[in-house]
C-alpha positions as CSV (number, residue, x, y, z in Angstrom):
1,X,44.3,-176.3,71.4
2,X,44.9,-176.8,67.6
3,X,48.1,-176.1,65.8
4,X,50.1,-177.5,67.9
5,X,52.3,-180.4,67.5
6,X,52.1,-183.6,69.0
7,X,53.9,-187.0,68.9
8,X,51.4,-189.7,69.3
9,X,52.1,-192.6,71.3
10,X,53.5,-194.7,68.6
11,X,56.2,-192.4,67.8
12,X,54.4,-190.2,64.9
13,X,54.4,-186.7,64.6
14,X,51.7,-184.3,63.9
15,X,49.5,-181.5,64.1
16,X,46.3,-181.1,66.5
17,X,43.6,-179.9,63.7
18,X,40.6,-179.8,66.3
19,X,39.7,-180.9,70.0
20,X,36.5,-181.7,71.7
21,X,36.5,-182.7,74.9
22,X,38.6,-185.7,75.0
23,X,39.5,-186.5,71.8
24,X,41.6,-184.7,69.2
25,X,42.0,-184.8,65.5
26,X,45.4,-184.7,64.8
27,X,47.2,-184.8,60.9
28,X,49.6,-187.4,60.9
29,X,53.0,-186.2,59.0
30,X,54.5,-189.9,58.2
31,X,51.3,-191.1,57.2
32,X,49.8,-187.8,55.4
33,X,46.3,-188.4,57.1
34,X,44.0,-187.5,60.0
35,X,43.6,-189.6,63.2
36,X,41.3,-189.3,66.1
37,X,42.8,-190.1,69.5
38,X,42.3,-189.4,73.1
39,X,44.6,-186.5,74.5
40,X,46.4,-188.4,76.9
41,X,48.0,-190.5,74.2
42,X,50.1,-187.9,72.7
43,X,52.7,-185.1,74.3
44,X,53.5,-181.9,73.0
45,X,56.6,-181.4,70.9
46,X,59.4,-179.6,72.9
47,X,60.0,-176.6,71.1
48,X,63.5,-175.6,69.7
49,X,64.9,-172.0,69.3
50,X,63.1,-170.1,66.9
51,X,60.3,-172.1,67.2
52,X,56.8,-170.0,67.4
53,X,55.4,-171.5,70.9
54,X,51.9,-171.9,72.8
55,X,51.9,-172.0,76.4
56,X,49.9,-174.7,77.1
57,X,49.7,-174.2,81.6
58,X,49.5,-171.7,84.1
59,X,47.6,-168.3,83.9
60,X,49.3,-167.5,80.3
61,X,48.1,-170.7,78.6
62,X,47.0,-170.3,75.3
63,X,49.0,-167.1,74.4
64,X,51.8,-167.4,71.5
65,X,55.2,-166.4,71.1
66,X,58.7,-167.1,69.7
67,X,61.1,-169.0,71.7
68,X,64.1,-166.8,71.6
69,X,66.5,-168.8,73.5
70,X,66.8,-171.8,76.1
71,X,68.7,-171.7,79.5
72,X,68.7,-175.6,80.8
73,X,64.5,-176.0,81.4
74,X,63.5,-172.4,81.2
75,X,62.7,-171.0,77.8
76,X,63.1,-167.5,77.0
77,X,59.9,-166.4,75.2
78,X,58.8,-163.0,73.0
79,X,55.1,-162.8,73.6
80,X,53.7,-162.0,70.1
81,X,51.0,-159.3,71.4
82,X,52.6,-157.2,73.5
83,X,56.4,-158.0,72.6
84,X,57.5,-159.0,76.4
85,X,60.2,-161.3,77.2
86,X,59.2,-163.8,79.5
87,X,61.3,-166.8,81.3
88,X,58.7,-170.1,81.8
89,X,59.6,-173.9,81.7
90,X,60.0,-175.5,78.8
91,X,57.6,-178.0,80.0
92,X,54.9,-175.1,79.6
93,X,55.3,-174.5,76.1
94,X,54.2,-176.6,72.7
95,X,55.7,-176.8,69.5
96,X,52.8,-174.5,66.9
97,X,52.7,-176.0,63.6
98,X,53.8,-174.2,60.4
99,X,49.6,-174.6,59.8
100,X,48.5,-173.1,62.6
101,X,46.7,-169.7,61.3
């Protein structure tokens, strides 16, 4: 899913641009350039609060929000459609970029 942000296996952040099928183009922050790698080599950047989120597992996956607050691994989330609070595992949501649009 683009727009969110990754940390690539060597410790670099960035931004997923585009996917298809494996392999992702992701902007590199530290370096100021794209990079093509395979999905498993990066992880999603844990979100803080505040943070605008994307769940990236379960039947919700894909929808954005606003983290509001965090209680130990759960995340408390307002949906950005439909304005619902929702508690999910911050292991479910993803970091969106300031570039997503």
């Amino acid at each position: 899913s683009s727009g969110i942000n990754a940390e690539y296996g060597i410790g670099q952040t960035g931004y997923i641009r585009s996917v298809s099928g494996p392999v992702s183009t992701v902007w590199l922050y530290e370096e100021e350039r794209e990079f093509e790698c395979q999905s498993f080599q990066m992880k999603p950047v844990v979100p803080k609060k505040q943070d605008k989120v994307v769940i990236i597992t379960g039947n919700r996956r894909g929808n954005h929000g606003q983290l509001i607050n965090i209680d130990n691994d759960d995340g408390i989330v307002k949906a950005d459609k439909s304005l619902e609070l929702r508690i999910l595992k911050l292991d479910s949501l993803a970091k969106l970029s300031a570039h997503h649009t």
